[in-house]
N, C-alpha and C positions, 0 to 999 in steps of 0.2 A: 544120518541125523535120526535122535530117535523121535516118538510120536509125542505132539508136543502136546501139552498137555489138554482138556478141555476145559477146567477152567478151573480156578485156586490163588491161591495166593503165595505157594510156592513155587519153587523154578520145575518141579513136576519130573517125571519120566523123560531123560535123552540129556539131562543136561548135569547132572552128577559127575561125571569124568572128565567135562569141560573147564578151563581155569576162568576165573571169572574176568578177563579180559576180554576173552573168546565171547564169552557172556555177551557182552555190553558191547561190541562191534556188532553180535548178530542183533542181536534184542534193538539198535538203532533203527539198521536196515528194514527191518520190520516193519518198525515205527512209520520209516518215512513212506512202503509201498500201502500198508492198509494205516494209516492214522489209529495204531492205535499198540498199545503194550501185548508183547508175545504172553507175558504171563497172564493177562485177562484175558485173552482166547476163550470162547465157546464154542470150540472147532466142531459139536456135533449135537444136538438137542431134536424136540421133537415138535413137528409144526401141526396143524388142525385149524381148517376153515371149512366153514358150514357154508350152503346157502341159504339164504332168507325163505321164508315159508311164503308160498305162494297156494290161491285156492285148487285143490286139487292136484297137488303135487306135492310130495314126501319131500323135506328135504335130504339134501345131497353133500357129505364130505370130501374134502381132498384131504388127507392128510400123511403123515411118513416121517422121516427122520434125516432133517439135514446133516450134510457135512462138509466142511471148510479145508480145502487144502492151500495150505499156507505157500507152498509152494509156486502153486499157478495162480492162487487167487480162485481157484473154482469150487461154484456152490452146487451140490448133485444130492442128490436123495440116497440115503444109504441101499436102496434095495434095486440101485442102478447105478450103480458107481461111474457107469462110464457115460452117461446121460447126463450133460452138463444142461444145469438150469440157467447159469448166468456165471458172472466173471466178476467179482468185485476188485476196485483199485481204489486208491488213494491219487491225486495224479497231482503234481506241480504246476504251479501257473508260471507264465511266462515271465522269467527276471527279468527281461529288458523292458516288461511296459512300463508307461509312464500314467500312474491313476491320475491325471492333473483336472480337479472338476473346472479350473479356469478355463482351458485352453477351448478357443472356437470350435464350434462345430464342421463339420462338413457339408457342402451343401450337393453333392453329386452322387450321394448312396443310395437309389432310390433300391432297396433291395428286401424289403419287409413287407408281408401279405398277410392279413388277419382271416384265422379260421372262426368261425362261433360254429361248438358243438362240444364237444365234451369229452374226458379226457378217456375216460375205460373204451368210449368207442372208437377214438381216433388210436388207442393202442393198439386194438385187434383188428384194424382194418386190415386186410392182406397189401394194399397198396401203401402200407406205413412201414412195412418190414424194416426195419434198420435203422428208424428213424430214431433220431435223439430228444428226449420229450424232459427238461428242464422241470423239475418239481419243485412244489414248494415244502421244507422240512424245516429243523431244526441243525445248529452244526453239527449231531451228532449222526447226521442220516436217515432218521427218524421222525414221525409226528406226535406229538403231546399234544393236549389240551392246552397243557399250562405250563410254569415250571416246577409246579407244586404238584403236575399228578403223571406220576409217566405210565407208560401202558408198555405189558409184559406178553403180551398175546394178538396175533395179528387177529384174530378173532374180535378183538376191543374196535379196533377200526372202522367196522360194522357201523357204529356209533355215532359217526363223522363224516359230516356228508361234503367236507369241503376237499378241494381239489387233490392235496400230498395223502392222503389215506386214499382217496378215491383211485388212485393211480398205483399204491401200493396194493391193493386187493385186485386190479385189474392185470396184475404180473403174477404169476406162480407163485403159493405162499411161502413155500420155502425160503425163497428172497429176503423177504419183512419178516418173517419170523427170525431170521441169522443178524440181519440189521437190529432187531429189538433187544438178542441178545446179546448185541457185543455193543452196542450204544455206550457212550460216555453217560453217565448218570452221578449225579454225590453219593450216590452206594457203589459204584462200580467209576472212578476216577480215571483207568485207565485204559477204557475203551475207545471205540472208535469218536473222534474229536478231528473236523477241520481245522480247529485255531488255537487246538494246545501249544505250537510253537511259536505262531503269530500272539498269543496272549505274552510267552514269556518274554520273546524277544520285545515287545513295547511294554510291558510293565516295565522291565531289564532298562528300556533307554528312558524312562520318566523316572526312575528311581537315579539315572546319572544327574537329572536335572535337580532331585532334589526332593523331588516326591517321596511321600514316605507314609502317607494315609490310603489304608487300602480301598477305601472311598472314593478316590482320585484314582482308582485302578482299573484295570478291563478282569473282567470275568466272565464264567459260564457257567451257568445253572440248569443241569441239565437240557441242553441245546442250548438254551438261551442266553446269549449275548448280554451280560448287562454292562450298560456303560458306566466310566467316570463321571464325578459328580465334582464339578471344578467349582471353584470359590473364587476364581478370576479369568478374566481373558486371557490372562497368561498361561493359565493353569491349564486352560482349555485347547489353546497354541500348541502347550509341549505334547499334550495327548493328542492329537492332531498329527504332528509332526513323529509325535511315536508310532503312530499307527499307520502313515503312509511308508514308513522305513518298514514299519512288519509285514505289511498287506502280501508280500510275493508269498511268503512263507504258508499263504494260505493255502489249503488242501483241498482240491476238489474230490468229492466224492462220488463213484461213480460205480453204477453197477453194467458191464456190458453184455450183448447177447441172453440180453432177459427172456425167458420164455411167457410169453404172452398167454398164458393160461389159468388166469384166474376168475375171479367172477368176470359175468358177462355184465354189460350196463340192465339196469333193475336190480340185479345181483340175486337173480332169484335161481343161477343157472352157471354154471361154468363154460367158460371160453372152450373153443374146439380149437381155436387158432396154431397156424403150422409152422410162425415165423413168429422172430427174437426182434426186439427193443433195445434199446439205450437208454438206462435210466440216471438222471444229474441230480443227485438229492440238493439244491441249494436252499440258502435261508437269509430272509431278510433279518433287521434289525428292529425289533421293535421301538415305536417312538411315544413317550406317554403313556405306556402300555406295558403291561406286565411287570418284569425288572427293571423297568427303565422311567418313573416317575419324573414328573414336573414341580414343582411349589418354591416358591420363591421361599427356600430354605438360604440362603446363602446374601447376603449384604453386597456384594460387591458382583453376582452375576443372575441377574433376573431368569423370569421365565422367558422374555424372550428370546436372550441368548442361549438360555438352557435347548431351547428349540432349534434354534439353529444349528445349535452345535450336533444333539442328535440326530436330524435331517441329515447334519454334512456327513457322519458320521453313516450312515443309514446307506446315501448314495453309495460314497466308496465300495462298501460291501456288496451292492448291489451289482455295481459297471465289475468286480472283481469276477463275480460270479459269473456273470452275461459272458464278460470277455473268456475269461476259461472254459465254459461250456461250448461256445463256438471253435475258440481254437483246437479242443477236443476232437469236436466232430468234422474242423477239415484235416485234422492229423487222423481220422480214421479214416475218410474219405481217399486221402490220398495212398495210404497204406491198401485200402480196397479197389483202389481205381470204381469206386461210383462214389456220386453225387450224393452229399449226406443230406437231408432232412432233418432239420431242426424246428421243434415248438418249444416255443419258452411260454411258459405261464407266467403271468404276473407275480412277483413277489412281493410280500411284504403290503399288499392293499388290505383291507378290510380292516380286521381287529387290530393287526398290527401297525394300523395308522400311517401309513408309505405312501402319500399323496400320488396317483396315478401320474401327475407331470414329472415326478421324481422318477418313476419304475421309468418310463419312456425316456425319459432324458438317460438315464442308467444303460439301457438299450442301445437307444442311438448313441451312445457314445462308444458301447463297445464296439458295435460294428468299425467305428470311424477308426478306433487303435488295430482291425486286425490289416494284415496285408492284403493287398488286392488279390493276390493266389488264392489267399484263403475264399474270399468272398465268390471265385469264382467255380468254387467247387461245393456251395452250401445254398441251401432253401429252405431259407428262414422266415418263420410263422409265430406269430403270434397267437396263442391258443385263448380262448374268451368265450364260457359258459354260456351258451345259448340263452339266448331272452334273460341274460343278467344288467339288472341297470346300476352295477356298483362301480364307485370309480368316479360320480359325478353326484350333483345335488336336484338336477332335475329329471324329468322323464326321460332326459334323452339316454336313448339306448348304449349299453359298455360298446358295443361295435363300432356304431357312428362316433362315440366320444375318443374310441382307440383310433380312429383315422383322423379325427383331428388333429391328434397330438402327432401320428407323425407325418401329416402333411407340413405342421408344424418345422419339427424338424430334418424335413424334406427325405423320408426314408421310406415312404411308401412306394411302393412297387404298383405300377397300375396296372 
């Protein structure tokens, strides 16, 4: 095979003496291991991160020149080719789950323990080695601000002091700067994307029903999910019902055996750390927010149906993710013979309006779909910003308010 290309809009260097069937078998398989078109490839660019100026101290760069080999998925620094930084995949969720947000809880899982502290430091702890730390992104892998402003330099990040950039800078830059360039974006269409095929195939089965306003369609605006804007409960039903038929198709995106070397927490200083991470780029839905408005635009389905339907809409994505990430890490678990470690960050709280009894119920519920095998080889933590009181309407602290909820749902571990 020849070198594929680094990035264009034509099929590039190795693929000229190929017939174009050959093409299109390979260019799938592609698809389905990194989510994303062989012909957008940015299999090698150039990274640069600074540390923040501190008094009496010069700042300090990392910087080099990634590159992507398609073959294994490995990301290494061009001037050590054989020094893997990390492993990127695309991974499939499990086709036999059933996302059903009806079905009763369980009340005998008592298997979740809340950390409060912080994500750059709980990466480079030496005792977190291997651990799988669930982030909050965009479905392209990635953090934005918006969906109106995306960011082309992991250096932007800097900028963002909230958790999915925080935990991107705390990993070797190489990593985010390869995710930034091969991100799905509306300038770059055919990049790495969780639910390009989860969008067609539920557009695909709302259009058998009838659908035919791309208003009433799922989209993505660079990362960002926007939903259908139904004109009736029916309307709301078929999208619904579209999207529980698509949800497996979803792609988790996953970077493994991340090198833990990036800024230290203050980020005045780089990591010295001698062991690798698991990073789970997931992303909630926003509700009311962003691409995803409210106004009783529509005669026949208010705002408060409008709300519900995004909320329900919101969960699924959320228990998809949870449940994937776990399964993840007790299929690595078992492939390693040790005991994985997993943090899951809250997703979807804050800006993006994801009612914390949502994220926890999303939670608790994945745990409830995996098997008990699984459960018996995973320790799973809840990760929660030290002295943060978001999540609730009064002083009480995100700690105590996160033990409520799963006392609630009987999944605290004591």
């Amino acid at each position: 095979m020849g070198k594929p290309p680094s990035k264009g809009k034509g099929p590039g260097r190795g693929y000229a003496s190929q017939p174009a069937e050959a093409e299109t078998v390979e260019d799938e398989e592609f698809l389905v291991r990194y989510a994303m078109s062989r012909r957008s490839l940015v299999a090698t660019g150039p990274y640069a991160l600074q540390t923040q100026r501190a008094p009496g101290r010069e700042p300090s760069i990392c910087a080099g020149q990634f590159s992507f080999d398609p073959a294994t998925g490995a990301i290494c620094d061009e001037a050590a080719p054989g020094k893997k930084l990390g492993r990127f995949a695309a991974l499939s969720l499990d086709a036999e789950a059933d996302f059903d947000l009806s079905r009763p809880l369980l009340d005998d899982r008592p298997c979740i323990s809340i950390v409060s502290s912080e994500v750059m430091a709980e990466m480079q702890k030496p005792e977190n080695a291997h651990a799988f730390f669930v982030l909050p992104s965009q479905f392209n892998g990635v953090e934005f601000p918006s969906h109106c402003s995306v960011v082309e330099s992991i250096e932007e990040y800097k900028f963002d002091n909230t958790g999915g950039p925080a935990a991107q800078l705390a990993a070797h830059p190489a990593i985010g700067q390869f995710l930034l360039a091969n991100a799905a974006t509306q300038g770059r269409p055919h990049g790495i994307s969780a639910v390009r095929k989860l969008l067609s195939l539920a557009n695909a089965a709302m259009m058998e029903k009838g659908v035919t306003s791309q208003k009433q369609m799922f989209d993505v605006i660079n990362g960002y999910l926007r939903l259908p804007v139904p004109n009736s409960d029916e309307a709301a039903a078929h999208a619904l019902d579209a999207l529980r038929l698509a949800l497996p198709s979803l792609r988790l995106l996953v970077a493994f055996e991340v090198a833990a070397l990036g800024l230290a927490p203050g980020r005045a200083e780089f990591s010295h750390a001698a062991h690798t991470v698991n990073l789970v780029y997931a992303s909630a839905v926003p509700i009311n927010a962003y691409v995803n408005g409210i106004g009783a635009v529509q005669k026949n389905f208010g705002d408060a149906q409008m709300q519900e339907f995004q909320s329900t809409v919101a969960k699924l994505f959320l228990l998809a993710q949870y449940f994937g990430s776990l399964r993840a890490a007790a299929s690595w678990s078992r492939e390693s013979g040790s005991r994985a470690k997993v943090f899951l960050m809250p997703l979807g709280g804050g800006v993006f309006r994801n009612p914390w009894e949502s994220i926890v119920e999303s939670i608790a519920r994945a745990v409830d779909l995996l098997p008990s095998a699984d459960l018996e080889v995973l320790d799973i933590n809840i990760l929660l910003l030290h002295g943060s009181t978001r999540g609730q309407s009064d002083s009480t602290s995100a700690q105590d308010r996160m033990r409520e909820l799963l006392e609630y749902y009987k999944k605290l571990r004591a």
